[in-house]
C-alpha positions as CSV (number, residue, x, y, z in Angstrom):
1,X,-21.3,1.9,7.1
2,X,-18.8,4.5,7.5
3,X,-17.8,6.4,4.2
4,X,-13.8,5.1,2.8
5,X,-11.8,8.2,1.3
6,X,-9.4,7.2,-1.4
7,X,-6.6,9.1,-2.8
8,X,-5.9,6.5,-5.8
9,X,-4.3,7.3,-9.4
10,X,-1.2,6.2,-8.1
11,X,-1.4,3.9,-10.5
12,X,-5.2,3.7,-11.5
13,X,-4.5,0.0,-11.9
14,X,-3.9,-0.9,-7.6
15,X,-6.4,2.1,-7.3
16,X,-9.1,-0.2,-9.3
17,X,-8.0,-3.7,-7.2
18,X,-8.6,-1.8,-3.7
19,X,-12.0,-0.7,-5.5
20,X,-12.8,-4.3,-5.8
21,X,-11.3,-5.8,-2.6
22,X,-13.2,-2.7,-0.5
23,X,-16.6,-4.1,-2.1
24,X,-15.4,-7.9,-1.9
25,X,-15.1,-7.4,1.9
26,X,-18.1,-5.1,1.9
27,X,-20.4,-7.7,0.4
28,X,-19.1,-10.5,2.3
29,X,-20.0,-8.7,5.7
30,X,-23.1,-6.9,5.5
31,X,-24.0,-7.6,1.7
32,X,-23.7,-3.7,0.9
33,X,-21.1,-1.7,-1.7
34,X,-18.6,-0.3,0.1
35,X,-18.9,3.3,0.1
36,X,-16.6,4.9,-1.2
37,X,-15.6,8.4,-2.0
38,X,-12.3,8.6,-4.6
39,X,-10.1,11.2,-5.6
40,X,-7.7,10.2,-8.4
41,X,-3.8,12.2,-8.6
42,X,-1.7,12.0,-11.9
43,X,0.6,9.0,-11.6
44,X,2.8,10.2,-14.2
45,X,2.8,13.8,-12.3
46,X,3.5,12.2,-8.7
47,X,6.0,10.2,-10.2
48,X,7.8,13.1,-12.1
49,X,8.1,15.0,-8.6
50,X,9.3,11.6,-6.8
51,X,11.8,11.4,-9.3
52,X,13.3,15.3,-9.1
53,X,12.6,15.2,-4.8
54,X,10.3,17.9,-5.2
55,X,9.0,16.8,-1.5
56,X,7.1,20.0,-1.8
57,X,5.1,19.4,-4.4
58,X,3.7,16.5,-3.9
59,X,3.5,16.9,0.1
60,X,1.2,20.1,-1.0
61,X,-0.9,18.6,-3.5
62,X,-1.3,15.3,-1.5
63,X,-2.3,17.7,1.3
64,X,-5.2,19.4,-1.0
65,X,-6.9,16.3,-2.5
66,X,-6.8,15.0,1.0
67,X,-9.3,17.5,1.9
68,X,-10.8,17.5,-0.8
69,X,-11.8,13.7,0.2
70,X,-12.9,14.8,3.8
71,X,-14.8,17.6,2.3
72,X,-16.7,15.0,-0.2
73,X,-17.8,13.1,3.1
74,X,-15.4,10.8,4.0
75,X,-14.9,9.4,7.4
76,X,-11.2,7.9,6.8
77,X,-8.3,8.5,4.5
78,X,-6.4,5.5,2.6
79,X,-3.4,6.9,0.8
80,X,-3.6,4.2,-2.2
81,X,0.2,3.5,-2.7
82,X,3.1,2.9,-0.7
83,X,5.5,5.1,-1.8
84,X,3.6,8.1,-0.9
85,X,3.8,7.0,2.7
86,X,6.6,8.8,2.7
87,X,4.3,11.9,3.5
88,X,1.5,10.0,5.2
89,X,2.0,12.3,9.2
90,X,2.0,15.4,6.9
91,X,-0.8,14.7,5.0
92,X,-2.8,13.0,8.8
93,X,-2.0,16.5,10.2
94,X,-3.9,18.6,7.6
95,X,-6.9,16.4,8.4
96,X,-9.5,15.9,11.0
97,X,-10.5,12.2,10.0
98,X,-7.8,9.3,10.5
99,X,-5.7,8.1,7.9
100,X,-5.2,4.5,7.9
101,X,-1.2,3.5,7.5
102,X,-0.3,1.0,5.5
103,X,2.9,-0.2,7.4
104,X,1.0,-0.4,10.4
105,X,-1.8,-2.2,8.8
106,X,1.0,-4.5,7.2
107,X,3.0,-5.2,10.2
108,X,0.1,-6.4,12.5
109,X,-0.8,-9.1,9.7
110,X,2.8,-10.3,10.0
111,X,3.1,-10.3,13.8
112,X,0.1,-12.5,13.7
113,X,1.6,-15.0,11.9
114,X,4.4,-15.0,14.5
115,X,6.5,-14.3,11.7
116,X,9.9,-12.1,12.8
117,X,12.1,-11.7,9.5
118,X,9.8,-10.0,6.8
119,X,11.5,-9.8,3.1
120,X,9.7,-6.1,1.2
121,X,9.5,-5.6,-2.2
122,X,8.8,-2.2,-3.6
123,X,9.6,1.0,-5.2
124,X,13.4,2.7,-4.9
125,X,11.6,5.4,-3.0
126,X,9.5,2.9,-0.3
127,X,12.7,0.4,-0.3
128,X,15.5,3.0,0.3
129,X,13.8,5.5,2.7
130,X,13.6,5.0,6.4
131,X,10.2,5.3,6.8
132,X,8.9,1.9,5.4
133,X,11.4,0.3,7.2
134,X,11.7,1.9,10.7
135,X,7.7,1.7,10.6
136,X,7.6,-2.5,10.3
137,X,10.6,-2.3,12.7
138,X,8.7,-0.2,15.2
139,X,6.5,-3.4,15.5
140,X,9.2,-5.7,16.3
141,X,10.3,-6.7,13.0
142,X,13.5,-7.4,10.8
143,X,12.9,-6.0,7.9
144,X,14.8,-7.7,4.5
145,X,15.9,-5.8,1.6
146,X,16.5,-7.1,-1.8
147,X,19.7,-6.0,-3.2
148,X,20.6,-2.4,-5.0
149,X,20.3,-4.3,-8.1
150,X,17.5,-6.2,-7.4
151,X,15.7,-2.9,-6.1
152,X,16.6,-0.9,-9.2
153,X,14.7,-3.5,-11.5
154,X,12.1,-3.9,-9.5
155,X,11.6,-0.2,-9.8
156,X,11.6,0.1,-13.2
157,X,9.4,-2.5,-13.6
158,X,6.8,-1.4,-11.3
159,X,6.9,2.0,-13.1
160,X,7.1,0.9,-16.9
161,X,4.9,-2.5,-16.9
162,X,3.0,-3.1,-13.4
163,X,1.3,0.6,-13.4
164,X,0.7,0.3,-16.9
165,X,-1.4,-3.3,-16.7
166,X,1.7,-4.8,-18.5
167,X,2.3,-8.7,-16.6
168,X,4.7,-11.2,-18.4
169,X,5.6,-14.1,-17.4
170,X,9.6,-13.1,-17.6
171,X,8.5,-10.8,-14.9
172,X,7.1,-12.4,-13.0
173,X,10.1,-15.5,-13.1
174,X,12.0,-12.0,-11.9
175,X,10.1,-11.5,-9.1
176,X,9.7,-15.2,-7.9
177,X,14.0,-15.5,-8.4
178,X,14.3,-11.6,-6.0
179,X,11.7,-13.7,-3.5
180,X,14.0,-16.4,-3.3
181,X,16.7,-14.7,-2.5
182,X,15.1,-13.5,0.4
183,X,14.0,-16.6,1.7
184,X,17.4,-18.0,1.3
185,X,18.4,-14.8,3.5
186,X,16.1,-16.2,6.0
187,X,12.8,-14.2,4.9
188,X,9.7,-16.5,6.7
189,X,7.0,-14.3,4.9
190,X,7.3,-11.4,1.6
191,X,5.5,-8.4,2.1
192,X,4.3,-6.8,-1.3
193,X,4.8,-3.1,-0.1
194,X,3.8,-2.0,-3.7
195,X,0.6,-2.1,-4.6
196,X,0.9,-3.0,-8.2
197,X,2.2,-6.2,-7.3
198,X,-0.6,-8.2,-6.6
199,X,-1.8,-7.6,-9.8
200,X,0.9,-10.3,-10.8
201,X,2.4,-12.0,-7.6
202,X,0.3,-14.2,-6.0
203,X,0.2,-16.6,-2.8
204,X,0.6,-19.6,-5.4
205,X,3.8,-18.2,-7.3
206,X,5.2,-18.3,-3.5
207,X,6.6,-20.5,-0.8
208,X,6.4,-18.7,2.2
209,X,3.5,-16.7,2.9
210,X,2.5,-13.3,0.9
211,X,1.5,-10.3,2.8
212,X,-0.4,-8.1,-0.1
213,X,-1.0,-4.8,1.3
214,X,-3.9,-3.6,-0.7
215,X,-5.7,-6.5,0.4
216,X,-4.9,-5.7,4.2
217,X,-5.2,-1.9,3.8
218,X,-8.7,-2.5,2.2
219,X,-9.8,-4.8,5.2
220,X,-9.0,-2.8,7.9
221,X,-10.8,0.2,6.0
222,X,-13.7,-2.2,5.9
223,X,-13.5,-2.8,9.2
224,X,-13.3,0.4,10.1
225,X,-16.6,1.5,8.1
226,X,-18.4,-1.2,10.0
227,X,-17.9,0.3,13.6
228,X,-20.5,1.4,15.2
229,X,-20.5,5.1,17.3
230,X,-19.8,4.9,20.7
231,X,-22.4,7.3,22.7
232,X,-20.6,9.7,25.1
233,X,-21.7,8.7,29.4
Protein backbone atom coordinates (compact mmCIF):
# COMPACT_ATOMS: atom_id res chain seq x y z
CA UNK A 1 0.00 0.00 0.00
CA UNK A 2 0.72 3.43 -0.81
CA UNK A 3 1.70 5.68 2.30
CA UNK A 4 -1.62 8.42 3.42
CA UNK A 5 -0.21 11.98 4.55
CA UNK A 6 -2.42 13.70 7.00
CA UNK A 7 -2.44 17.18 7.98
CA UNK A 8 -5.04 16.57 11.02
CA UNK A 9 -5.28 18.80 14.45
CA UNK A 10 -7.96 20.51 12.88
CA UNK A 11 -9.77 19.34 15.37
CA UNK A 12 -7.81 16.25 16.84
CA UNK A 13 -11.30 14.81 17.34
CA UNK A 14 -12.25 14.34 13.03
CA UNK A 15 -8.40 13.96 12.87
CA UNK A 16 -8.87 10.63 15.24
CA UNK A 17 -12.31 9.30 13.23
CA UNK A 18 -10.35 9.54 9.62
CA UNK A 19 -7.58 7.53 11.77
CA UNK A 20 -10.13 4.91 12.27
CA UNK A 21 -12.16 4.98 9.06
CA UNK A 22 -8.48 4.92 7.00
CA UNK A 23 -7.79 1.49 9.01
CA UNK A 24 -11.53 0.35 8.86
CA UNK A 25 -11.26 0.44 5.06
CA UNK A 26 -7.68 -0.73 5.25
CA UNK A 27 -8.57 -3.88 7.12
CA UNK A 28 -11.57 -4.64 5.16
CA UNK A 29 -9.50 -4.72 1.83
CA UNK A 30 -6.32 -6.32 2.22
CA UNK A 31 -6.46 -6.94 6.12
CA UNK A 32 -3.40 -4.40 6.72
CA UNK A 33 -3.22 -0.96 8.90
CA UNK A 34 -3.46 1.73 6.85
CA UNK A 35 -0.31 3.46 6.62
CA UNK A 36 -0.25 6.41 7.69
CA UNK A 37 2.05 9.32 8.18
CA UNK A 38 0.31 12.41 10.43
CA UNK A 39 1.20 15.78 10.99
CA UNK A 40 -1.00 17.55 13.58
CA UNK A 41 -1.51 21.88 13.34
CA UNK A 42 -2.87 23.82 16.45
CA UNK A 43 -6.69 23.98 16.08
CA UNK A 44 -6.91 26.78 18.38
CA UNK A 45 -3.98 28.58 16.25
CA UNK A 46 -5.63 27.87 12.73
CA UNK A 47 -8.72 28.95 14.08
CA UNK A 48 -7.28 32.26 15.59
CA UNK A 49 -5.87 33.20 11.96
CA UNK A 50 -9.31 32.10 10.24
CA UNK A 51 -10.93 34.33 12.52
CA UNK A 52 -8.51 37.67 11.93
CA UNK A 53 -8.18 36.53 7.80
CA UNK A 54 -4.69 36.23 8.26
CA UNK A 55 -4.80 34.19 4.76
CA UNK A 56 -1.13 34.38 5.09
CA UNK A 57 -0.48 32.75 7.85
CA UNK A 58 -2.10 29.95 7.74
CA UNK A 59 -1.59 29.51 3.67
CA UNK A 60 2.35 29.49 4.87
CA UNK A 61 2.19 27.23 7.62
CA UNK A 62 -0.26 24.83 5.82
CA UNK A 63 2.29 25.06 3.08
CA UNK A 64 5.31 23.88 5.60
CA UNK A 65 3.65 20.89 7.34
CA UNK A 66 2.55 19.90 3.96
CA UNK A 67 6.10 19.18 3.20
CA UNK A 68 6.93 18.16 5.99
CA UNK A 69 4.30 15.12 5.34
CA UNK A 70 5.88 14.48 1.82
CA UNK A 71 9.27 14.64 3.33
CA UNK A 72 8.15 11.89 6.15
CA UNK A 73 7.18 9.56 3.06
CA UNK A 74 4.01 10.09 2.09
CA UNK A 75 2.58 9.37 -1.30
CA UNK A 76 -0.74 11.62 -0.95
CA UNK A 77 -1.89 14.64 0.96
CA UNK A 78 -5.48 14.75 2.81
CA UNK A 79 -5.99 18.19 4.18
CA UNK A 80 -8.20 16.81 7.39
CA UNK A 81 -10.85 19.60 7.48
CA UNK A 82 -13.01 21.41 5.26
CA UNK A 83 -12.51 24.81 5.97
CA UNK A 84 -8.97 24.77 5.13
CA UNK A 85 -9.95 23.87 1.63
CA UNK A 86 -9.99 27.24 1.22
CA UNK A 87 -6.18 26.98 0.49
CA UNK A 88 -6.09 23.44 -0.82
CA UNK A 89 -4.49 24.66 -4.89
CA UNK A 90 -1.93 26.67 -2.82
CA UNK A 91 -0.95 24.18 -0.60
CA UNK A 92 -1.16 21.20 -4.08
CA UNK A 93 1.29 23.60 -5.76
CA UNK A 94 4.03 23.57 -3.04
CA UNK A 95 3.88 19.75 -3.43
CA UNK A 96 4.98 16.99 -5.73
CA UNK A 97 2.47 14.29 -4.44
CA UNK A 98 -1.43 14.77 -5.06
CA UNK A 99 -3.64 16.13 -2.70
CA UNK A 100 -6.91 14.57 -2.57
CA UNK A 101 -9.94 17.31 -2.50
CA UNK A 102 -12.57 16.93 -0.45
CA UNK A 103 -15.29 18.64 -2.57
CA UNK A 104 -14.36 16.64 -5.33
CA UNK A 105 -14.37 13.50 -3.42
CA UNK A 106 -17.87 14.70 -1.99
CA UNK A 107 -19.48 15.57 -5.15
CA UNK A 108 -18.82 12.34 -7.06
CA UNK A 109 -20.60 10.41 -4.10
CA UNK A 110 -23.61 12.59 -4.68
CA UNK A 111 -23.72 12.38 -8.48
CA UNK A 112 -23.90 8.75 -7.92
CA UNK A 113 -26.77 8.75 -6.14
CA UNK A 114 -28.34 10.78 -9.09
CA UNK A 115 -28.99 13.26 -6.55
CA UNK A 116 -29.00 17.16 -8.02
CA UNK A 117 -29.96 19.51 -4.97
CA UNK A 118 -27.28 18.90 -2.16
CA UNK A 119 -28.12 20.84 1.32
CA UNK A 120 -24.13 21.65 3.16
CA UNK A 121 -23.61 22.10 6.53
CA UNK A 122 -20.42 23.58 7.90
CA UNK A 123 -18.28 26.18 9.24
CA UNK A 124 -18.99 30.21 8.39
CA UNK A 125 -15.72 30.06 6.62
CA UNK A 126 -16.58 26.70 4.25
CA UNK A 127 -20.45 27.90 4.01
CA UNK A 128 -19.88 31.56 3.00
CA UNK A 129 -16.79 31.27 0.66
CA UNK A 130 -17.01 30.47 -2.94
CA UNK A 131 -14.90 27.79 -3.02
CA UNK A 132 -16.96 24.93 -1.34
CA UNK A 133 -19.69 25.95 -3.30
CA UNK A 134 -18.50 26.66 -6.83
CA UNK A 135 -16.40 23.34 -6.40
CA UNK A 136 -19.88 20.87 -5.85
CA UNK A 137 -21.35 23.21 -8.57
CA UNK A 138 -18.46 22.54 -10.89
CA UNK A 139 -19.85 18.93 -10.84
CA UNK A 140 -23.32 19.74 -11.78
CA UNK A 141 -24.81 20.44 -8.53
CA UNK A 142 -27.16 22.93 -6.67
CA UNK A 143 -25.72 23.53 -3.81
CA UNK A 144 -28.22 24.54 -0.51
CA UNK A 145 -27.35 26.86 2.11
CA UNK A 146 -28.81 26.96 5.54
CA UNK A 147 -29.73 30.39 6.52
CA UNK A 148 -27.25 33.32 8.08
CA UNK A 149 -28.70 32.39 11.29
CA UNK A 150 -28.69 28.98 10.95
CA UNK A 151 -24.94 29.13 9.72
CA UNK A 152 -23.82 31.37 12.55
CA UNK A 153 -24.98 28.63 15.21
CA UNK A 154 -23.83 26.01 13.42
CA UNK A 155 -20.44 27.73 13.58
CA UNK A 156 -20.27 28.20 17.00
CA UNK A 157 -21.17 25.05 17.73
CA UNK A 158 -18.74 23.27 15.64
CA UNK A 159 -16.06 25.46 17.30
CA UNK A 160 -17.08 25.44 21.06
CA UNK A 161 -18.67 21.69 21.48
CA UNK A 162 -18.08 19.42 18.24
CA UNK A 163 -14.10 20.10 18.15
CA UNK A 164 -13.98 19.81 21.71
CA UNK A 165 -15.80 16.02 21.93
CA UNK A 166 -18.83 17.97 23.51
CA UNK A 167 -22.37 16.08 21.72
CA UNK A 168 -25.78 16.82 23.39
CA UNK A 169 -28.72 15.84 22.48
CA UNK A 170 -30.08 19.75 22.24
CA UNK A 171 -27.59 19.81 19.59
CA UNK A 172 -28.04 17.52 17.88
CA UNK A 173 -32.28 18.30 17.82
CA UNK A 174 -30.49 21.66 16.31
CA UNK A 175 -28.92 20.09 13.62
CA UNK A 176 -31.79 17.52 12.71
CA UNK A 177 -34.43 21.02 12.80
CA UNK A 178 -31.34 23.12 10.12
CA UNK A 179 -31.56 19.50 8.06
CA UNK A 180 -35.13 19.85 7.73
CA UNK A 181 -35.24 22.99 6.57
CA UNK A 182 -33.24 21.99 3.78
CA UNK A 183 -35.21 19.21 2.82
CA UNK A 184 -38.29 21.31 2.93
CA UNK A 185 -36.16 23.60 0.49
CA UNK A 186 -36.02 20.65 -1.66
CA UNK A 187 -32.48 19.19 -0.35
CA UNK A 188 -32.67 15.20 -1.79
CA UNK A 189 -29.35 14.43 0.18
CA UNK A 190 -27.17 16.66 3.32
CA UNK A 191 -23.64 16.83 2.88
CA UNK A 192 -21.66 17.08 6.26
CA UNK A 193 -18.90 19.38 4.82
CA UNK A 194 -17.46 19.65 8.46
CA UNK A 195 -15.75 16.99 9.63
CA UNK A 196 -16.72 17.21 13.20
CA UNK A 197 -20.07 16.34 12.35
CA UNK A 198 -20.17 12.80 12.06
CA UNK A 199 -19.02 12.54 15.31
CA UNK A 200 -22.79 13.40 16.20
CA UNK A 201 -25.05 13.31 12.98
CA UNK A 202 -25.62 10.13 11.70
CA UNK A 203 -27.55 8.35 8.67
CA UNK A 204 -30.24 7.36 11.35
CA UNK A 205 -30.98 10.96 12.83
CA UNK A 206 -31.72 11.62 8.96
CA UNK A 207 -34.31 11.20 6.23
CA UNK A 208 -32.71 11.73 3.22
CA UNK A 209 -29.37 10.40 2.63
CA UNK A 210 -26.00 11.70 4.59
CA UNK A 211 -22.98 12.38 2.63
CA UNK A 212 -20.18 12.35 5.60
CA UNK A 213 -17.05 13.56 4.08
CA UNK A 214 -14.42 12.05 6.35
CA UNK A 215 -15.83 8.85 5.52
CA UNK A 216 -15.57 9.46 1.66
CA UNK A 217 -12.28 11.46 1.85
CA UNK A 218 -10.75 8.39 3.87
CA UNK A 219 -12.06 5.89 1.05
CA UNK A 220 -10.76 7.35 -1.75
CA UNK A 221 -7.34 7.78 0.19
CA UNK A 222 -7.72 4.02 0.65
CA UNK A 223 -8.22 3.49 -2.59
CA UNK A 224 -5.65 5.34 -3.72
CA UNK A 225 -3.01 3.47 -1.42
CA UNK A 226 -4.16 0.32 -3.00
CA UNK A 227 -3.15 1.15 -6.70
CA UNK A 228 -0.75 -0.55 -8.13
CA UNK A 229 2.31 1.26 -10.33
CA UNK A 230 1.85 1.33 -13.79
CA UNK A 231 5.31 0.30 -15.63
CA UNK A 232 6.32 2.87 -18.36
CA UNK A 233 6.15 0.98 -22.41
Amino acid sequence: MKTIGMIGGLSWESTSLYSMYLNEFAQKACSHCAPLVIQGMDFTEVTHWLERGDDESLTTALIETAQQVEEMGADCLLLCSNTVHIFANEVAEAISIPLLHIGDTSAEAIRMQSINKIGVLGTKHTLKKDFYVERLESHGLQALCPSSEECTWMHNIIMNELSQGILSPKTKAGFQNIIQNLIVQGAEGILLACTEIPLLITQEDVSVQLFDTAYLHAKQAISFALQKETSPL
